[in-house]
N, C-alpha and C positions, 0 to 999 in steps of 0.2 A: 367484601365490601360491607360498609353497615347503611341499615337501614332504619333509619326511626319510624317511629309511628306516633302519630297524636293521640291517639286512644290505643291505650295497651289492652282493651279487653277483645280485639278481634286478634292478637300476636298468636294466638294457636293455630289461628286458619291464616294468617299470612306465614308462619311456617310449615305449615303442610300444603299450601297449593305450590310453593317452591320449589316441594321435593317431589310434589308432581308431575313439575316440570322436568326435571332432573336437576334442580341445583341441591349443592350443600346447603342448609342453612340449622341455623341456632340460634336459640332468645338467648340474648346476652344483656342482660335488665330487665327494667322494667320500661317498655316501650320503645327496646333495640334488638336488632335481629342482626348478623354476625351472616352473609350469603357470599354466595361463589355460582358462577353459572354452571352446567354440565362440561366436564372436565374436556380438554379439546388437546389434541398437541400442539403445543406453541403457537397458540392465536395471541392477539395483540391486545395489551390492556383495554387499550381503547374502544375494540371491539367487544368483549367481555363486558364491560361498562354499559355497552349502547344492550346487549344481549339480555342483560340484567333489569336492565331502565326497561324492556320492553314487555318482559311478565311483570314488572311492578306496576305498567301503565294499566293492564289488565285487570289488576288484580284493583284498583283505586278505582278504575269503572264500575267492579261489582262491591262494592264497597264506599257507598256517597260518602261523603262528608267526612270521611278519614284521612288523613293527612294522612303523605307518607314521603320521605323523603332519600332517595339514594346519596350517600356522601360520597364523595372522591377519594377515598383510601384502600391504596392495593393493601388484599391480605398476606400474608408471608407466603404462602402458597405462590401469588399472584407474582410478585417480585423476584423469586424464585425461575420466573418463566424466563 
C-alpha cells in the first residue's frame, strides 16, 4: 500500500519505525513510501489495511503536524492473496 507524506524530510523515520513494526516498506519518491503489514497467511485486504492504518496512526501522534496519508491500493504481493 502507499503512503504519502506531506513533509518528505521525516520519510527515513516513517520507514524505519515500519520495519520495526515488522512491515515491509520502501521510499518510492519523494514524499511516498511503498508498505505491506508483517506477512500473515491469508489475512484479508481489509484487515491488512486496518493493520497498516494502525502503526501509521501511531506513527502521526509522534510526529505533529505531518500529514500522512494511507491510500487504498493492494500491492501485487497483496492481490496475489
Amino acid at each position: 500500500m502507499r503512503i504519502l507524506i506531506s513533509d518528505p524530510e521525516p520519510i527515513g523515520d516513517l520507514v524505519a519505525y515500519l520495519r520495526r513494526c515488522g512491515c515491509r516498506a520502501e521510499i518510492r519518491g519523494q514524499g511516498a513510501v511503498e508498505a505491506a503489514p508483517p506477512e500473515r497467511p491469508r489475512i484479508d485486504h481489509a484487515y491488512l489495511r486496518m493493520e497498516l492504518d494502525a502503526y501509521l496512526r501511531v506513527w502521526r501522534e509522534m510526529h505533529p503536524g505531518i500529514g500522512a496519508e494511507l491510500l487504498d491500493t493492494p500491492t501485487r504481493e497483496e492481490l496475489a492473496l
